[in-house]
DOTINU-594408 format. One record per atom (N, C-alpha, C, CB): residue number from 1; residue in three letters; x, y, z. Coordinates in steps of 0.02 Angstrom, whole numbers, padded with zeros to 5 digits, always signed. Glycine has a CB too. Layout:
<rs>
+-----+-----+--------+--------+--------+
!   n ! res !      u !      v !      w !
+-----+-----+--------+--------+--------+
! NUM ! Ala !      X !      Y !      Z !
...
+-----+-----+--------+--------+--------+
</rs>
This chain:
<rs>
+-----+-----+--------+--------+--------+
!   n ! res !      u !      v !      w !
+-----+-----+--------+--------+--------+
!   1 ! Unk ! +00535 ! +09172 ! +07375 !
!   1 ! Unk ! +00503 ! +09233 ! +07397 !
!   1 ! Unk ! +00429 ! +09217 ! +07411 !
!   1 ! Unk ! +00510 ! +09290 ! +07343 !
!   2 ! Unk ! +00406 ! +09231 ! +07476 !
!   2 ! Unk ! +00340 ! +09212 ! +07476 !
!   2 ! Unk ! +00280 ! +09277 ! +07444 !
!   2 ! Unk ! +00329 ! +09191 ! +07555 !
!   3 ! Unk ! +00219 ! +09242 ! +07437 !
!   3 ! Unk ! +00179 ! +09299 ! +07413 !
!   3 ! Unk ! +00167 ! +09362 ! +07447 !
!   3 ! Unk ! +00123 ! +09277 ! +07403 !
!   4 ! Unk ! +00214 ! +09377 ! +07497 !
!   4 ! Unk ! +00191 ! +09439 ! +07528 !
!   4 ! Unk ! +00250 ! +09486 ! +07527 !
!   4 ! Unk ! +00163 ! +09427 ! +07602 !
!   5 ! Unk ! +00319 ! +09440 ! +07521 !
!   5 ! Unk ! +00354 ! +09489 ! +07479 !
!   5 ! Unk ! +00338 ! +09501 ! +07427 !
!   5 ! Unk ! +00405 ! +09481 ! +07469 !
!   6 ! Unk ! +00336 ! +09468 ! +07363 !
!   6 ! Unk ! +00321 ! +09483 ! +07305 !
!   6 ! Unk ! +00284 ! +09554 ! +07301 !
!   6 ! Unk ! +00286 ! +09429 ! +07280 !
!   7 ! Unk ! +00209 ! +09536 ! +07344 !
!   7 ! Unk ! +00165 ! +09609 ! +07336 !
!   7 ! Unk ! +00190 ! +09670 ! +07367 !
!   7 ! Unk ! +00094 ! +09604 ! +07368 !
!   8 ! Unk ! +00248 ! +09670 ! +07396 !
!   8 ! Unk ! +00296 ! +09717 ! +07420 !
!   8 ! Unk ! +00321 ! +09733 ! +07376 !
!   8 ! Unk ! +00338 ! +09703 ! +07463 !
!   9 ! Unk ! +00372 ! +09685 ! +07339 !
!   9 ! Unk ! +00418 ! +09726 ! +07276 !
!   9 ! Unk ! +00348 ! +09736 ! +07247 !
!   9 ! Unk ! +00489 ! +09676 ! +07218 !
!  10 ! Unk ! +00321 ! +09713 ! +07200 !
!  10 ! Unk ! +00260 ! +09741 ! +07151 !
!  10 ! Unk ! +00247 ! +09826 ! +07151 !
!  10 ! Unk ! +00183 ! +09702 ! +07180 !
!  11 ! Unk ! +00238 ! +09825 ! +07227 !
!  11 ! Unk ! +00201 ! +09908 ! +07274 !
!  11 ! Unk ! +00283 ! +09923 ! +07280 !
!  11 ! Unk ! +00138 ! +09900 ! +07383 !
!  12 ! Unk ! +00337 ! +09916 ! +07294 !
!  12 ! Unk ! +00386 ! +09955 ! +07291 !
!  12 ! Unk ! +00403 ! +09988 ! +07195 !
!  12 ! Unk ! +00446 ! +09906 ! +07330 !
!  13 ! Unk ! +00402 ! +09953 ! +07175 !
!  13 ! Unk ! +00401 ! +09971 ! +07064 !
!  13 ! Unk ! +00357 ! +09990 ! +07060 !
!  13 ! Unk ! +00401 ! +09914 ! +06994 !
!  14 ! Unk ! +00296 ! +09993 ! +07085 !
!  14 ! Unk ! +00246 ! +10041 ! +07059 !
!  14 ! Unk ! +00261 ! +10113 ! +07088 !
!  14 ! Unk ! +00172 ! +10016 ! +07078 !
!  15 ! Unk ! +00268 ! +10116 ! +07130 !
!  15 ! Unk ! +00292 ! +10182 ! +07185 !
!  15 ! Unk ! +00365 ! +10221 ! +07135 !
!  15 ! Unk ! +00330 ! +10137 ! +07289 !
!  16 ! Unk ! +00414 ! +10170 ! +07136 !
!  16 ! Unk ! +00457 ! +10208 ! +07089 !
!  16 ! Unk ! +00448 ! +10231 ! +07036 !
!  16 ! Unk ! +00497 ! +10187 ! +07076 !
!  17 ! Unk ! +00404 ! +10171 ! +06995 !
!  17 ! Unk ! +00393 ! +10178 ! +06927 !
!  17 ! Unk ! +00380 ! +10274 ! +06936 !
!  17 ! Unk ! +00318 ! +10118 ! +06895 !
!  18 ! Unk ! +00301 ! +10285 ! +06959 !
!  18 ! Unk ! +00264 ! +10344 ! +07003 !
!  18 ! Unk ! +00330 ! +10398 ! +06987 !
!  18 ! Unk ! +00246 ! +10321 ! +07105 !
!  19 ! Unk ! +00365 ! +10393 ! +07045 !
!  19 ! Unk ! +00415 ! +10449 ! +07050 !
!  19 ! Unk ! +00455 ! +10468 ! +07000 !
!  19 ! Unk ! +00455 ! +10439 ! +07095 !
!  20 ! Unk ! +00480 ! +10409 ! +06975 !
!  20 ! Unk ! +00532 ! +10422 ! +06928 !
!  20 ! Unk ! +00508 ! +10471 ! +06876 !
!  20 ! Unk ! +00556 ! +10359 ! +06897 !
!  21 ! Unk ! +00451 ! +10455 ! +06838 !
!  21 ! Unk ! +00407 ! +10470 ! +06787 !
!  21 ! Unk ! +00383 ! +10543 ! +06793 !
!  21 ! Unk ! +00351 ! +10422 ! +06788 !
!  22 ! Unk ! +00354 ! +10556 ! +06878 !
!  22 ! Unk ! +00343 ! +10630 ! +06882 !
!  22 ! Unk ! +00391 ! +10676 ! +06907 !
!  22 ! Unk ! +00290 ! +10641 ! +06918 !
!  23 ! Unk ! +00479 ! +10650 ! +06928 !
!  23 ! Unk ! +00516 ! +10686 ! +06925 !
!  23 ! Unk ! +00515 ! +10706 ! +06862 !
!  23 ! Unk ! +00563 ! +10669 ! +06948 !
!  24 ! Unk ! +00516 ! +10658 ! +06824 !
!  24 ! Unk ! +00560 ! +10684 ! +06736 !
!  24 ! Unk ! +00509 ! +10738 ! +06708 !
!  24 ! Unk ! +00566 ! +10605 ! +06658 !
!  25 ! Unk ! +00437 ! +10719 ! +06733 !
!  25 ! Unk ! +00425 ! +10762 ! +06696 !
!  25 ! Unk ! +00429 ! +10828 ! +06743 !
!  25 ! Unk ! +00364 ! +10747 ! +06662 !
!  26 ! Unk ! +00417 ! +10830 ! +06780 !
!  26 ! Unk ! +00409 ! +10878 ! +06830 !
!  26 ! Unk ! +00504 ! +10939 ! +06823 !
!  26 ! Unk ! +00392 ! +10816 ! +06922 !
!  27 ! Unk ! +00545 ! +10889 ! +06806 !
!  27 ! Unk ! +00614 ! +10949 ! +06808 !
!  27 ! Unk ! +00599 ! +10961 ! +06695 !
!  27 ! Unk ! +00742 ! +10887 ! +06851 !
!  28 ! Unk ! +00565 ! +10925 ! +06698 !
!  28 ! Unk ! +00547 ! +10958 ! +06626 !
!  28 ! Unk ! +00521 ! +11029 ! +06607 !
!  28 ! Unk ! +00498 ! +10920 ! +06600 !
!  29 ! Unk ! +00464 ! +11055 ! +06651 !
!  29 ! Unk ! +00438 ! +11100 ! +06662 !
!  29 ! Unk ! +00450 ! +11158 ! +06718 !
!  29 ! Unk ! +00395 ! +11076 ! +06661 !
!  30 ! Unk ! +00528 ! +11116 ! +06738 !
!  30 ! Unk ! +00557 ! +11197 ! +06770 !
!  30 ! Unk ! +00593 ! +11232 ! +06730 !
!  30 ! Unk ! +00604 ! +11198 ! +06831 !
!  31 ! Unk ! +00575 ! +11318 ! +06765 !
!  31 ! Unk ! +00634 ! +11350 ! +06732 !
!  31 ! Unk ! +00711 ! +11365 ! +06757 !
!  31 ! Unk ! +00610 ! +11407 ! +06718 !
!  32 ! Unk ! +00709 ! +11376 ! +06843 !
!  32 ! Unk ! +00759 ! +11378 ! +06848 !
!  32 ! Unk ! +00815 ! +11314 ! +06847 !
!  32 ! Unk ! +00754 ! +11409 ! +06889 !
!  33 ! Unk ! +00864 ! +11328 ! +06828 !
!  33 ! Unk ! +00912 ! +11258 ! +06825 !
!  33 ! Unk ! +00937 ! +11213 ! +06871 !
!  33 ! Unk ! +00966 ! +11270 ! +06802 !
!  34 ! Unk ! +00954 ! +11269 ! +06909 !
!  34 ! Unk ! +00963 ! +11221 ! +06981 !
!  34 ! Unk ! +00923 ! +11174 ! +07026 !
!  34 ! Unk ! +00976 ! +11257 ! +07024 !
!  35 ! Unk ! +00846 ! +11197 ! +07021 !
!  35 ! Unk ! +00817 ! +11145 ! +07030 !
!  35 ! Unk ! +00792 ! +11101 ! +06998 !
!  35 ! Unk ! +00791 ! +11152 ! +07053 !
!  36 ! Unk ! +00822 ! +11104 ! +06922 !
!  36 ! Unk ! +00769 ! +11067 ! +06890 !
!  36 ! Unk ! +00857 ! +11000 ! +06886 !
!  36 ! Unk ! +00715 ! +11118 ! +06794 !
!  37 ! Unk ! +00889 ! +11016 ! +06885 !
!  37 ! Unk ! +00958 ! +10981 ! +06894 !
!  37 ! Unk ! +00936 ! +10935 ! +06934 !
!  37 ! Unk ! +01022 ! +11021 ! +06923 !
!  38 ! Unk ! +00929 ! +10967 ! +07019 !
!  38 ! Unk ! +00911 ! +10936 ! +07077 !
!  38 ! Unk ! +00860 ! +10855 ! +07062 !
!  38 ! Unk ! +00868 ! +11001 ! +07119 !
!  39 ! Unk ! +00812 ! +10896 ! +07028 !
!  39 ! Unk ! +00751 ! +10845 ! +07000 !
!  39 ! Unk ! +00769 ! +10787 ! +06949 !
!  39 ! Unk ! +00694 ! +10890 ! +06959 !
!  40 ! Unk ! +00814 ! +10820 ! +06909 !
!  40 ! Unk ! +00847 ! +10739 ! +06874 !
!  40 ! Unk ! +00901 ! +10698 ! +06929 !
!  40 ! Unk ! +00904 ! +10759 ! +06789 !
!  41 ! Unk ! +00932 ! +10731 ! +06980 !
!  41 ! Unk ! +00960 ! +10673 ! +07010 !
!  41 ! Unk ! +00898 ! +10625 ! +07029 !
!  41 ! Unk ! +01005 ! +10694 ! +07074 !
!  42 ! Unk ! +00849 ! +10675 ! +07068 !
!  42 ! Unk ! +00803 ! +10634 ! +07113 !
!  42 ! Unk ! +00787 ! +10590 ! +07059 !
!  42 ! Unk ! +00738 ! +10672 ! +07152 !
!  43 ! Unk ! +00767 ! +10582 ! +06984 !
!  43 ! Unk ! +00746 ! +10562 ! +06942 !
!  43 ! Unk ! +00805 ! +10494 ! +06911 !
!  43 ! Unk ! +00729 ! +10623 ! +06904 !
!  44 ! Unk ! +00858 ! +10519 ! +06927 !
!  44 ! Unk ! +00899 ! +10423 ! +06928 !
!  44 ! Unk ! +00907 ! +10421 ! +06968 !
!  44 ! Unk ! +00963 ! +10389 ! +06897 !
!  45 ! Unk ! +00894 ! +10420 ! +07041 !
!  45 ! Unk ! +00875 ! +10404 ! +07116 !
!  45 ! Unk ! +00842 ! +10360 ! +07116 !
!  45 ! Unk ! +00842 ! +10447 ! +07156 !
!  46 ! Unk ! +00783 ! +10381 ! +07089 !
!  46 ! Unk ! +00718 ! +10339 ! +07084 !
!  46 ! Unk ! +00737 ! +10305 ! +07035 !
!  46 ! Unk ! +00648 ! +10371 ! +07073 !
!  47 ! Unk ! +00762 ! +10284 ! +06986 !
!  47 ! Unk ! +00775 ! +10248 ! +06932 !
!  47 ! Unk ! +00829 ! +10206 ! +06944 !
!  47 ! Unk ! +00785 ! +10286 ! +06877 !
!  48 ! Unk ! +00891 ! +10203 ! +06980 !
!  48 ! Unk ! +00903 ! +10143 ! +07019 !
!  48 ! Unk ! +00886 ! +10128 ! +07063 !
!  48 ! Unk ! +00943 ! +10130 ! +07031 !
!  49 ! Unk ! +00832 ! +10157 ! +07112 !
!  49 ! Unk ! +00789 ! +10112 ! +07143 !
!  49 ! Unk ! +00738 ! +10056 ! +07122 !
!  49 ! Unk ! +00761 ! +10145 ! +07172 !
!  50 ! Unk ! +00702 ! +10068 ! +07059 !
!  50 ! Unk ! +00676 ! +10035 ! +07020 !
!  50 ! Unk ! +00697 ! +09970 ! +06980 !
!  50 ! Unk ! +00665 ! +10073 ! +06991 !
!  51 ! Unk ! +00750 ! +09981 ! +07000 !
!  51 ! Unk ! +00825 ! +09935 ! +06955 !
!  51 ! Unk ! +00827 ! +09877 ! +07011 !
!  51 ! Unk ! +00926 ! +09990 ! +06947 !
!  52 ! Unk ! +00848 ! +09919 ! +07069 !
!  52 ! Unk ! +00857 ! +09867 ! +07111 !
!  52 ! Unk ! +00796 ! +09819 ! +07129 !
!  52 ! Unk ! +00883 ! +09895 ! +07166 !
!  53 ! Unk ! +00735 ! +09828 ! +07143 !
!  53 ! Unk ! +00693 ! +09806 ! +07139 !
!  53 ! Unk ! +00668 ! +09781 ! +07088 !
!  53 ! Unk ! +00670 ! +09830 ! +07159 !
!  54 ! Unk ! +00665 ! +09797 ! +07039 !
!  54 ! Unk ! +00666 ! +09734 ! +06963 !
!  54 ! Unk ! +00699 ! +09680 ! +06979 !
!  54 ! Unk ! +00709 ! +09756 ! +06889 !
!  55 ! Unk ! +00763 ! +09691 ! +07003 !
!  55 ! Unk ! +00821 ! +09619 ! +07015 !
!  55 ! Unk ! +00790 ! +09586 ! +07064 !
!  55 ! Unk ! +00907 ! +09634 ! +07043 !
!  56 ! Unk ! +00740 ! +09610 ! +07112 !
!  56 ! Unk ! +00734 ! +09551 ! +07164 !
!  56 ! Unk ! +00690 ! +09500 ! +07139 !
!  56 ! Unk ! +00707 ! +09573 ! +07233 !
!  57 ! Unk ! +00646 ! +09515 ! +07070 !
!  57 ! Unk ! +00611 ! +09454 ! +07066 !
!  57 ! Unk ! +00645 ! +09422 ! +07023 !
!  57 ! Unk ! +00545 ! +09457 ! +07049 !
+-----+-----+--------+--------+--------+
</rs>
């Protein structure tokens, strides 16, 4: 992997890390259910995206 992928995945896990973290909290602090449901998919969305990108290095 040259150094310019690398700083790609790096900036791609930081970006998820980002999302993942303020979905969870973010469907934490809803009230209605349905979207806060919505917000935990998006929330292991982003969390095997993060996955997958861990594996590339």
């Amino acid at each position: 992997m040259t150094s310019k992928e690398l700083l790609y995945v790096e900036d791609a896990l930081g970006h998820e890390c980002f999302m993942k973290t303020s979905s969870k909290q973010t469907s934490e602090k809803l009230m209605d259910s349905t979207l806060s449901n919505f917000v935990k998919e998006l929330e292991q969305k982003h969390n095997e995206l993060y996955n997958k990108f861990l594996n590339l290095l």
